[in-house]
C-alpha positions as CSV (number, residue, x, y, z in Angstrom):
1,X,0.0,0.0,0.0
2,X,1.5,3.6,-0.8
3,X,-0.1,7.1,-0.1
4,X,0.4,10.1,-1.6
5,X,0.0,12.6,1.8
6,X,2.8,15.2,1.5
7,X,4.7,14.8,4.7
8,X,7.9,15.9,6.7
9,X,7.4,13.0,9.3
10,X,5.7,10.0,9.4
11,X,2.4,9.6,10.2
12,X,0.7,7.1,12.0
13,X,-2.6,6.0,12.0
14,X,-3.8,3.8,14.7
15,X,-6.9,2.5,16.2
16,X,-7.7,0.5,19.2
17,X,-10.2,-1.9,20.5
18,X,-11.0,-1.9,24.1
19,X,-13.2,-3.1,27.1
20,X,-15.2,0.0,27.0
21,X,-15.1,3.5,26.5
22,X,-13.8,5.0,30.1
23,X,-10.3,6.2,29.5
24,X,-9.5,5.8,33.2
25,X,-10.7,2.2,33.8
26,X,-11.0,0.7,30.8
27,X,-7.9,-1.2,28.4
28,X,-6.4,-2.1,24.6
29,X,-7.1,-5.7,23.6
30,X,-6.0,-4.4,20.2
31,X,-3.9,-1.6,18.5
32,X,-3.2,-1.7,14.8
33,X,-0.4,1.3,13.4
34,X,-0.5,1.9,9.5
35,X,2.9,4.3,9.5
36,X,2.7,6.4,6.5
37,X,6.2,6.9,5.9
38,X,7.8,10.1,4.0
39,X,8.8,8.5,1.3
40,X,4.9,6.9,0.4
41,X,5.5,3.8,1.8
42,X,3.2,2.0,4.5
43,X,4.0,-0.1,7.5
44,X,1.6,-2.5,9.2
45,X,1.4,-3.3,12.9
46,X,-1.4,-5.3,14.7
47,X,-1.4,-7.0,17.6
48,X,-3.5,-7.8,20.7
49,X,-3.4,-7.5,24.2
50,X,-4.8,-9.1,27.3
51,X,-6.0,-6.4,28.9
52,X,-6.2,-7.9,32.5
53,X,-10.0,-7.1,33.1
54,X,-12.3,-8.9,31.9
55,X,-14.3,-7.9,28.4
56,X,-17.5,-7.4,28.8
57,X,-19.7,-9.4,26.3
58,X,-21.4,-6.2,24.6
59,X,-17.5,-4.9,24.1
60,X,-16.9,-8.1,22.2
61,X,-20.2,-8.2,20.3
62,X,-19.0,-4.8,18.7
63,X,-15.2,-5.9,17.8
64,X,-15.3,-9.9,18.1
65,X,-12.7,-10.2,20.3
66,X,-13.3,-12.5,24.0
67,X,-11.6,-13.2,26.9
68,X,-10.2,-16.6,25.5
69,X,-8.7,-14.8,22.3
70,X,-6.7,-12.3,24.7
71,X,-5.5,-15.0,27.1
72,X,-1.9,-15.9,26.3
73,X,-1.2,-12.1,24.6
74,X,1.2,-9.8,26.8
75,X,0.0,-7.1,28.3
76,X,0.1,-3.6,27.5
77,X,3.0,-2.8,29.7
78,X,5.3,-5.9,28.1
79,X,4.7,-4.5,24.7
80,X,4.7,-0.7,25.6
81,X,8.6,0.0,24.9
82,X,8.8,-1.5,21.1
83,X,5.4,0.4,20.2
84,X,6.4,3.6,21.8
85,X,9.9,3.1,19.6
86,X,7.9,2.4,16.7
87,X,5.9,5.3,16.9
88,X,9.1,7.4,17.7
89,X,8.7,10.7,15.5
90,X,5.5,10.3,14.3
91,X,2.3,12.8,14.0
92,X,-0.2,10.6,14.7
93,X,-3.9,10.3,13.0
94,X,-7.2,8.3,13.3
95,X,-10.8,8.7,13.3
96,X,-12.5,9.9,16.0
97,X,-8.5,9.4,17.6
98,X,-8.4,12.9,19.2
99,X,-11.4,12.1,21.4
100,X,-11.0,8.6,22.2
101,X,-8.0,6.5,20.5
102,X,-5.2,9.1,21.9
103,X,-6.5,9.6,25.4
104,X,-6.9,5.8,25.7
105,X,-2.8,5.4,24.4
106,X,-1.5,8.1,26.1
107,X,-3.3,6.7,29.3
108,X,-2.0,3.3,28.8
109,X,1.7,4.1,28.2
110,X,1.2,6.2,32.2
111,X,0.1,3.4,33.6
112,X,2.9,1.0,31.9
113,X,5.3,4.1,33.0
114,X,6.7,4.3,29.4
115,X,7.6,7.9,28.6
116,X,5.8,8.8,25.6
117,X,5.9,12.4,24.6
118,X,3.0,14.4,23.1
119,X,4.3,17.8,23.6
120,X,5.9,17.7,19.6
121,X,3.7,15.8,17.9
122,X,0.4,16.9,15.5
123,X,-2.7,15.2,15.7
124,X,-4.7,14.5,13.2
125,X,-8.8,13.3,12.8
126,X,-9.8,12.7,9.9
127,X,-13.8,12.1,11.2
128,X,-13.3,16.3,12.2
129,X,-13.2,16.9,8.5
130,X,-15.3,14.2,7.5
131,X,-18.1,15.9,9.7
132,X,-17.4,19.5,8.7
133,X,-17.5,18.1,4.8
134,X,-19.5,15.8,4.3
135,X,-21.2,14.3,7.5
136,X,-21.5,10.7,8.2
137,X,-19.4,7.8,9.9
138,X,-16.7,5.7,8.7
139,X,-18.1,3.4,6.6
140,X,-20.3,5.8,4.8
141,X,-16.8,7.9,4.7
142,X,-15.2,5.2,3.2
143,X,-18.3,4.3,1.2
144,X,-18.5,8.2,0.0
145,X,-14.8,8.8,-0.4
146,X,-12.9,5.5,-1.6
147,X,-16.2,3.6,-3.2
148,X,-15.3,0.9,-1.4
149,X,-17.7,-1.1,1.3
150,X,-16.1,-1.4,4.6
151,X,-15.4,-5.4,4.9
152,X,-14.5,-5.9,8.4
153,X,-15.8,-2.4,10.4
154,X,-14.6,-2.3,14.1
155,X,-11.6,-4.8,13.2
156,X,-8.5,-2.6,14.0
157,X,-6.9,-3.5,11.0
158,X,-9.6,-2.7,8.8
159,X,-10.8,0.3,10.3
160,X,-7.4,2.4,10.3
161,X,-6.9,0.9,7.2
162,X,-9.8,2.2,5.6
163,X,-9.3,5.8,7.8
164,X,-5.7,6.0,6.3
165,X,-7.7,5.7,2.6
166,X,-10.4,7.9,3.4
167,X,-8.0,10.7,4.6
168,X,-5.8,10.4,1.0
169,X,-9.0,10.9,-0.4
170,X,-10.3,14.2,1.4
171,X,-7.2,15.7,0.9
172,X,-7.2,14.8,-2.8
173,X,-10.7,15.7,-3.2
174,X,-10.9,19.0,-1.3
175,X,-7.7,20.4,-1.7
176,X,-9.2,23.0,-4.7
177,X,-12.8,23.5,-2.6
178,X,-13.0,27.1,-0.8
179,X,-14.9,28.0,2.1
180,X,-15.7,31.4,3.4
181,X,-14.9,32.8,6.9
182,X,-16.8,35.0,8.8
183,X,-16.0,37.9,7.1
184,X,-16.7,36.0,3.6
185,X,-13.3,35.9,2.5
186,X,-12.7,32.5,1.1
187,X,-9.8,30.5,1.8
188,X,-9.3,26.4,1.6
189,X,-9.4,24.8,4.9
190,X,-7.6,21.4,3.9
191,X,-4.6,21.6,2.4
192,X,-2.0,18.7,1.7
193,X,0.2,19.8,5.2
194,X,-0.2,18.0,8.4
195,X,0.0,21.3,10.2
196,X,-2.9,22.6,8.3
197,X,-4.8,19.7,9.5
198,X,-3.8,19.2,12.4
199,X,-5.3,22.8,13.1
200,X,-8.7,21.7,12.2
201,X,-8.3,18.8,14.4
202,X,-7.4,20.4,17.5
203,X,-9.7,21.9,20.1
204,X,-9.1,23.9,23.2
205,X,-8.7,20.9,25.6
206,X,-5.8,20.8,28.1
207,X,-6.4,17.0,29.2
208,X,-7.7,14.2,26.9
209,X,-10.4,13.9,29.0
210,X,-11.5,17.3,28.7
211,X,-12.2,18.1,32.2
212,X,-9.6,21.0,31.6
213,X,-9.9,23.7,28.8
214,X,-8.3,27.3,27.3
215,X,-11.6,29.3,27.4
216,X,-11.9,32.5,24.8
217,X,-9.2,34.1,26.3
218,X,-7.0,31.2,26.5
219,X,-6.8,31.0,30.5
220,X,-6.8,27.5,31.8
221,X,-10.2,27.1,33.3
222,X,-12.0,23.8,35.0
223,X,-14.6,22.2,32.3
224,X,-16.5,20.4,34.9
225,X,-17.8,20.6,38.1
226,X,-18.3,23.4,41.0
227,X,-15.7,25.3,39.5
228,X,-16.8,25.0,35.9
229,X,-15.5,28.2,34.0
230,X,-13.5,29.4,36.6
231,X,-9.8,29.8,36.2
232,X,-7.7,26.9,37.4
233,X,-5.4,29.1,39.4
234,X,-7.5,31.2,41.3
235,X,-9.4,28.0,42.2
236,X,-5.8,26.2,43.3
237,X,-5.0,29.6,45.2
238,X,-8.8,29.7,46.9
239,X,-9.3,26.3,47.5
240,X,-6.4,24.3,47.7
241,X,-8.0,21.2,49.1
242,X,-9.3,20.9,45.4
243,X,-6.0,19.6,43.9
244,X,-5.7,16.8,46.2
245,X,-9.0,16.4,45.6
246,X,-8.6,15.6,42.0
247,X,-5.5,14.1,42.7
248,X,-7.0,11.6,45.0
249,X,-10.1,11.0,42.6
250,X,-11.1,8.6,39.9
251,X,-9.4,11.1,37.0
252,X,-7.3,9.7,34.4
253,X,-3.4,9.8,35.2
254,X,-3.1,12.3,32.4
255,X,-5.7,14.9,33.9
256,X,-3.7,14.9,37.0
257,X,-0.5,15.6,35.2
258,X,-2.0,18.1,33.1
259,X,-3.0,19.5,36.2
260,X,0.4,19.0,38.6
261,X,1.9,21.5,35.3
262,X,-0.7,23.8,35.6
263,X,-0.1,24.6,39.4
264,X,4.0,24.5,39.2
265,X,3.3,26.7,36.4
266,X,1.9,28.8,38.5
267,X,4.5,29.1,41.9
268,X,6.8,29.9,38.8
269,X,4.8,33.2,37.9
């Protein structure tokens, strides 16, 4: 497989299967990389994991994959270092990924205690332009975009697979279409640049799990809660108990770090 997505790093698609949906207390059975490489070339990884929970049955009724098919895989943390090296210097893309398949990674390589760094790396969904163009899910993206039908859908391998198509295509397809701003200028939102897209992916969330956001202004303010809206550091200055609240609580590992840089950021004002 080759792709034709003009690029100065590689980019990796990946998509996971899990036990469920809560980034906190749920876990991978399966992860499957397609690494678009600079040059146009593809590379393939799948694998499964035993996740060390059980998977509940309506989990498996969506992805086909049972306790007994997990049960002599390693876990996440015995496979952690070789995909963390071979996602070493990649952007990173999905569908849906930015909401879901990131968190969940970047949640599982805490808990395995693998660094894996974020800070340098673009992100890119390719459902976010599939909804602002052209509404639907995968396989009617797939469907619209590649003419293909979706053999396989919510199989790993098929499903970043058929993302890493469906992405070639929008850029392909829309790279000519203009759009108008507010002010009715036009100017053409996706553009054959992983920056470029990776702007239209990104929102203003501090932690994957959104519980922290940049509001208008772009001050760190608490998403959730009795301190919705309010700035995170007047709340850590007012009400100090809150942090070890949170850091006490049933918050994902990466809300609490989020958090932990917020307030050191602050004693450093």
């Amino acid at each position: 497989m080759e792709h034709q997505l003009q690029l100065k790093k590689p980019l990796a698609f990946f998509d996971l299967e899990t036990t469920g949906i809560q980034v906190n207390k749920d876990r991978i059975v399966e992860i499957s990389i397609a690494k678009a490489n600079i040059d146009g070339s593809v590379e393939i990884k799948t694998r499964r994991v035993n996740p060390g929970i059980p998977i509940p049955l309506e989990a498996s009724l969506v992805h086909g994959i049972y306790d007994a098919d997990v049960a002599e895989e390693p876990n996440f943390k015995q496979v952690a270092k070789s995909l963390a090296g071979f996602l070493d210097g990649c952007d990173l893309a999905g569908f849906n990924s930015n909401r879901f398949d990131v968190p969940m990674l970047v949640e599982e390589f805490l808990r395995a205690e693998v660094d894996f760094d974020m800070k340098n790396r673009k992100l890119v969904d390719a459902q976010r332009i599939f909804h602002m163009m052209e509404p639907r899910n995968l396989t009617a993206a797939y469907r619209f975009y590649c003419d293909k039908e979706l053999v396989g859908a919510h199989g790993a391998e098929a499903d970043v697979l058929a993302t890493l198509e469906v992405l070639n295509a929008q850029v392909k397809r829309y790279a000519a279409t203009a759009m108008k701003d507010a002010e009715g200028k036009e100017y053409f939102p996706i553009q054959n640049d992983v920056n470029k897209l990776h702007e239209l992916s990104a929102s203003n969330s501090i932690d994957f799990a959104n519980r922290m956001v940049y509001n208008k202004d772009q001050v760190a303010v608490f998403n959730f809660g009795k301190h919705i809206g309010r700035p995170i550091l007047d709340v850590l200055k007012s009400d100090p108990s809150y942090y070890d609240w949170m850091m006490k609580g049933d918050f994902p590992m990466d809300t609490k770090r989020k958090l932990t840089e917020i307030k050191l950021q602050g004693f450093q004002r």
